[in-house]
TISE-727423 format. One record per residue (C-alpha): residue in three letters; z, x, y. Coordinates in steps of 0.2 Angstrom, whole numbers, plus 5000, padded with zeros to 4 digits. Layout:
! TISE-727423
ALAZXY ...
***
This chain:
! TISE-727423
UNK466044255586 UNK466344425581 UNK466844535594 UNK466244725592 UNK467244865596 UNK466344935611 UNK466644745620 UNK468644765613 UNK469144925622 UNK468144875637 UNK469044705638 UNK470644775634 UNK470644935646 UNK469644865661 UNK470444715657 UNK472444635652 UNK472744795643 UNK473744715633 UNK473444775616 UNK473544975608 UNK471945055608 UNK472345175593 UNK474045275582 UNK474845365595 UNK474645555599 UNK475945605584 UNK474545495572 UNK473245605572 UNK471945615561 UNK472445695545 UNK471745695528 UNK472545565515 UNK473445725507 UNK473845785523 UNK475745825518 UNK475745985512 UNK474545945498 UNK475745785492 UNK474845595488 UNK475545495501 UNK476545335500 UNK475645175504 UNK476445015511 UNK475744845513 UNK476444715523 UNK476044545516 UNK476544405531 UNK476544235528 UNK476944055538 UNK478243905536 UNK479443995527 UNK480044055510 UNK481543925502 UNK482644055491 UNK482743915477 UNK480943935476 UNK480944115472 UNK482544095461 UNK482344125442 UNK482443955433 UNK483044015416 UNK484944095423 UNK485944085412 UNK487443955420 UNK488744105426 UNK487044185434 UNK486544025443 UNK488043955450 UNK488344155457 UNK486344155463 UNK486743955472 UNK488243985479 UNK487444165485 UNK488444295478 UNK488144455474 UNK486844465456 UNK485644565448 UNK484844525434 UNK483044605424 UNK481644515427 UNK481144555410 UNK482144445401 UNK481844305412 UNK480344185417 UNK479744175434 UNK479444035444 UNK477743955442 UNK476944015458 UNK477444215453 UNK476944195435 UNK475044285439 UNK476344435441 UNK476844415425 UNK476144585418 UNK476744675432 UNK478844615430 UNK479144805429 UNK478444865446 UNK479244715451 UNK480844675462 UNK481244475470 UNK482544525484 UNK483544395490 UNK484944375504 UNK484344495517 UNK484544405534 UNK483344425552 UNK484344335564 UNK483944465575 UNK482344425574 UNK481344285581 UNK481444135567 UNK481143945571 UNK479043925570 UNK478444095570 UNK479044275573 UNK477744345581 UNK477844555581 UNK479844515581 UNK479944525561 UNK479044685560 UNK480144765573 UNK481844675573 UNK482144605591 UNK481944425597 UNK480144415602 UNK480544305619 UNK478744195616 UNK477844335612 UNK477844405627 UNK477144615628 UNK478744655638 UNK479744565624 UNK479144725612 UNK480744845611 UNK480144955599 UNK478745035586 UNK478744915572 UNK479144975554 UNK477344965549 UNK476945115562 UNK478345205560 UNK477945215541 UNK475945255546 UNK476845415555 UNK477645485540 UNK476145475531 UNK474445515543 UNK472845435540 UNK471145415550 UNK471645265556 UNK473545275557 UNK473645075552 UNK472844935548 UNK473144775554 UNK472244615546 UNK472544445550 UNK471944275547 UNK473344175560 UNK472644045570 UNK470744035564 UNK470144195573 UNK469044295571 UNK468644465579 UNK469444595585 UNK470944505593 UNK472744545599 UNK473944615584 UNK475644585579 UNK476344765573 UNK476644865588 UNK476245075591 UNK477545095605 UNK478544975617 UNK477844865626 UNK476244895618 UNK475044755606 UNK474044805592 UNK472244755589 UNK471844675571 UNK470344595562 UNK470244455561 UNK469044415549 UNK468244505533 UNK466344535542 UNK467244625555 UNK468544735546 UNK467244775534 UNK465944835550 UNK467444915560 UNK468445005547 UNK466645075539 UNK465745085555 UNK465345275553 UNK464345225537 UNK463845055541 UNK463145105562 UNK463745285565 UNK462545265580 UNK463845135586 UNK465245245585 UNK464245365596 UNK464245235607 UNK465945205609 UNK466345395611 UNK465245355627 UNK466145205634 UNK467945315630 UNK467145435640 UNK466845315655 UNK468445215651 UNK469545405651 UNK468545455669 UNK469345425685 UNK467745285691 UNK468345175675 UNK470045185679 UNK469445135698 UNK468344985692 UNK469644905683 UNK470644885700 UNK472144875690 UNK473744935701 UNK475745015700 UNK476544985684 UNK474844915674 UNK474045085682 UNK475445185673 UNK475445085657 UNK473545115656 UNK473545305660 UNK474745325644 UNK473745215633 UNK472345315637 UNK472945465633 UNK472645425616 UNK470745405618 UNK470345575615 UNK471245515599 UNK470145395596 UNK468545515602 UNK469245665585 UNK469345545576 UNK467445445577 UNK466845645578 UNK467645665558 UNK467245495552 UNK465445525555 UNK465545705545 UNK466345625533 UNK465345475531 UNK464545535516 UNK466245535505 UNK466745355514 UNK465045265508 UNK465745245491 UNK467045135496 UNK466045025507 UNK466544835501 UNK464944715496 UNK465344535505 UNK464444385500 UNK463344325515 UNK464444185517 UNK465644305527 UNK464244355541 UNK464644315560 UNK466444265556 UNK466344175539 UNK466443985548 UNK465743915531 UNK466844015518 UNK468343935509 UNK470244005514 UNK470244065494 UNK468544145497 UNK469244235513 UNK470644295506 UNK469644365492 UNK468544465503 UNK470044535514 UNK470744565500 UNK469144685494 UNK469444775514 UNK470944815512 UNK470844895495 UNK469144975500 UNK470245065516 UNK471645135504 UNK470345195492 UNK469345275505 UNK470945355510 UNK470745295530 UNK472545205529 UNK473945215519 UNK474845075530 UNK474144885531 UNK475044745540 UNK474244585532 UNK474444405542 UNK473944295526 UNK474344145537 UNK474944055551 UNK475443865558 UNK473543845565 UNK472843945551 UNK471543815542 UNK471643805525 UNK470043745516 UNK469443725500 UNK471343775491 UNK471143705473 UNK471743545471 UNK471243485489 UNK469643555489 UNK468943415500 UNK470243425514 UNK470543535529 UNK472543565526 UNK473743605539 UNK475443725536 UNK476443625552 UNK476043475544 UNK476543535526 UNK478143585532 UNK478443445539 UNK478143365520 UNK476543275525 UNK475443255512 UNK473643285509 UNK472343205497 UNK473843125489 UNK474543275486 UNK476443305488 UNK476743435500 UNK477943515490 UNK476443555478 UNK475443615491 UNK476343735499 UNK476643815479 UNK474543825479 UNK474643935496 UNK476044045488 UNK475044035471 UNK473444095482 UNK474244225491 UNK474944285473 UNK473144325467 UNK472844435482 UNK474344525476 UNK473944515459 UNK472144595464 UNK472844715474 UNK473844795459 UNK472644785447 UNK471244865455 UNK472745015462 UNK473445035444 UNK471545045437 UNK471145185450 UNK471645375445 UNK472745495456 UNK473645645454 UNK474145635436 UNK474345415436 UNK473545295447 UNK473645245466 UNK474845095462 UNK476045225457 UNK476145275475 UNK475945095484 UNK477044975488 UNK476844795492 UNK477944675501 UNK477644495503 UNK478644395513 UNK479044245526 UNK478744285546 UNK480144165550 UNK481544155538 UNK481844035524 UNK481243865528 UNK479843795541 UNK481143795554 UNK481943965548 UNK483544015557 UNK483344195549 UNK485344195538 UNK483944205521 UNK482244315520 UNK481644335502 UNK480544475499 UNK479544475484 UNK479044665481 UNK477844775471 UNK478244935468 UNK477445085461 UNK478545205450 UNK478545365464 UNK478945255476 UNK480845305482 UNK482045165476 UNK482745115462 UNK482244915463 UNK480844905451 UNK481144765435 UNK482544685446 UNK483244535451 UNK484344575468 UNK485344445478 UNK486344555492 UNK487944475499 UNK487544315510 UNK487544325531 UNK489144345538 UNK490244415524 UNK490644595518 UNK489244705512 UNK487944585519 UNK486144675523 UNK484944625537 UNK483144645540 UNK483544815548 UNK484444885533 UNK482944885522 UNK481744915535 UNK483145095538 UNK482945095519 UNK481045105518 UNK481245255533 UNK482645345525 UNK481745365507 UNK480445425513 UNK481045575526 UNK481445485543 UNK483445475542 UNK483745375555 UNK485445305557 UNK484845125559 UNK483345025564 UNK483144885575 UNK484344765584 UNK486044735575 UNK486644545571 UNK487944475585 UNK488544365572 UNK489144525561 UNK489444615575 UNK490844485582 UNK491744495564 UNK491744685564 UNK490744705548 UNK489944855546 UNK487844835546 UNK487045015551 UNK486245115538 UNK485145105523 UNK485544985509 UNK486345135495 UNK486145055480 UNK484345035481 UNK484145215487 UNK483345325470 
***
């Protein structure tokens, strides 16, 4: 059952107060050009379930020098242009340029195993998910600062079957949950609201009006350190108030960009496909960086409870990741060929996503040139990760910061010399683009008990 707004903030402000209501107060609304006139930089978070084995993302064709460096996991580069990707990357094909398969980073400082939970995004173990387990802003807000929109960040997610407006993964501050949407029909409805029902987000202005007064604090009986929590999540309300205020006025500009969803994703989508969900999420999320109300999106494409239901080849069956990982098979498929349709679907969300950017004008190119996407395993390399391997497998637009694009890049493996974690190219992705922090998230105890150095951006991918 879809969940509106108005019932969300009440929930989570009279109630656990567990998730963030809105961007902090440095997040306020700005125009999508708000840096001094500049197009800004766009990042999307692709998250997936069970795993991503290296092998799988290796390049088939190496020559033998290349694969005995790329199996014994040495350091390698090679162009992806004179090389054929593996099957389930080959919808990518035309876009090998903007194009870079990263390999070897590690995130042991993260939480691995099953799931990661906000852990992956903020590089700290996640201690069962727990709120007071959250150390730190995760990357995908810290990016959403550098770059102001009207909604800061969004976060979409399709984990466990939900639907709604349900606790996030991606965190604003410390010991603070993000909200996401959970399903197409609401996203669409929430994100557009101020052309879709502007008399609801009138509403909501009245119930942040009763939740910000001193009788809503009083009728949530919430006392001591959950009272002090609250009074600083509220803060932000009047955050949330400017911002409704503007989406209205501009409400005009936005209707352009509404996304048309097929009836099948009303009240939640029970009766759509997993391919036709992602499709339609896939339309929001492009809508909301078209419309210029986010130039940061943190996307849960999966999870271990998340159902997957008419993927081609097992249209008939409802097919579980845990399972799969576990190599159980399904409609006498192997599981091994299962888990390449999930990537191979996830791939044409990625493929539509660059299309429909590279066909959409700015400045004096496109928005892809500006956008970069990154798609990558929540826990590690393998169903039961353990965090020493995290391929990413990013698209790039060409003013975009780092020189990575066309490439090929296995870093040194975990626990030698020049080895890179999670936090290096999260410092990386910070550094290029004008927060020069020395180093983000936890460090690895591993590389810290050898002494090897692990602060700091990774250089050679730096522009």
């Amino acid at each position: 059952m879809t969940t509106s707004r108005r019932d969300f903030l009440a929930k989570s402000i009279l109630g656990t107060g567990a998730m963030a209501l809105a961007p902090s107060i440095n997040q306020l609304f700005a125009a999508s050009n708000a840096t001094n006139g500049a197009i800004p930089k766009r990042f999307i978070f692709i998250r997936k379930s069970s795993g991503i084995v290296p092998l799988e993302t290796a390049l088939r064709d190496f020559s033998a020098k290349d694969k005995a460096l790329d199996e014994a996991k040495q350091p390698l580069e090679a162009a992806l242009d004179k090389h054929e990707l593996p099957k389930w990357l080959r919808g990518l094909d035309a876009h090998k340029e903007n194009m870079t398969i990263l390999q070897g980073l590690s995130a042991k400082m993260s939480e691995n195993i099953h799931y990661s939970f906000s852990s992956v995004m903020g590089c700290f173990k996640s201690n069962n998910n727990t709120l007071s387990s959250i150390k730190r802003t995760t990357i995908d807000f810290e990016l959403a600062k550098l770059f102001p929109s009207p909604f800061g960040h969004v976060e979409l997610s399709f984990a466990a079957g939900r639907t709604g407006i349900v606790s996030g993964y991606s965190a604003p501050a410390p010991q603070t949950r993000n909200y996401c949407y959970a399903d197409p029909d609401t996203a669409r409805s929430e994100l557009f609201k101020s052309v879709l029902n502007p008399d609801a987000v009138n509403t909501d202005n009245d119930m942040l009006s009763f939740l910000q007064s001193k009788e809503g604090m009083k009728i949530s009986g919430i006392k001591g350190h959950e009272m002090r929590r609250q009074e600083a999540q509220i803060e932000s309300i009047d955050v949330i108030r400017e911002r409704n205020k503007k989406l209205i006025a501009m409400s005009g500009s936005l209707e352009k960009f509404v996304p048309k969803l097929a009836p099948v994703h009303a009240n939640g989508g029970e009766n759509a496909t997993t391919p036709e969900k992602q499709a339609a999420m896939t339309d929001v999320l492009i809508a909301v960086l078209k419309a210029g109300l986010t130039n940061v999106v943190t996307y849960t494409i999966d999870d271990l409870g998340t159902p997957i239901i008419g993927l081609p080849g097992n249209e008939t069956d409802r097919v579980g990741i845990h399972p799969l990982g576990h190599d159980e098979a399904f409609g006498g498929v192997p599981a091994w060929m299962t888990r390449e349709q999930i990537r191979i679907s996830h791939v044409n969300q990625i493929k539509k996503i660059v299309e429909e950017l590279k066909k959409t004008p700015e400045g004096s190119g496109t928005m892809f040139d500006n956008t970069m996407i990154m798609y990558f395993p929540e826990n590690g390399e393998t169903h039961h990760g353990i965090g020493i391997e995290s391929p990413f497998v990013i698209l790039a637009g060409n003013k975009c910061n780092l020189n990575i694009s066309g490439r090929y890049i296995r870093l040194p493996f975990h626990g030698t010399e020049g080895h890179k974690t999670l936090g290096n190219w999260y410092t990386t992705l910070l550094n290029a683009n004008g927060n020069p922090i020395e180093h983000y998230g936890d460090l690895d105890q591993e590389m810290a008990r050898q002494k090897f150095s692990q602060t700091g951006a990774i250089k050679q991918l730096m522009a």
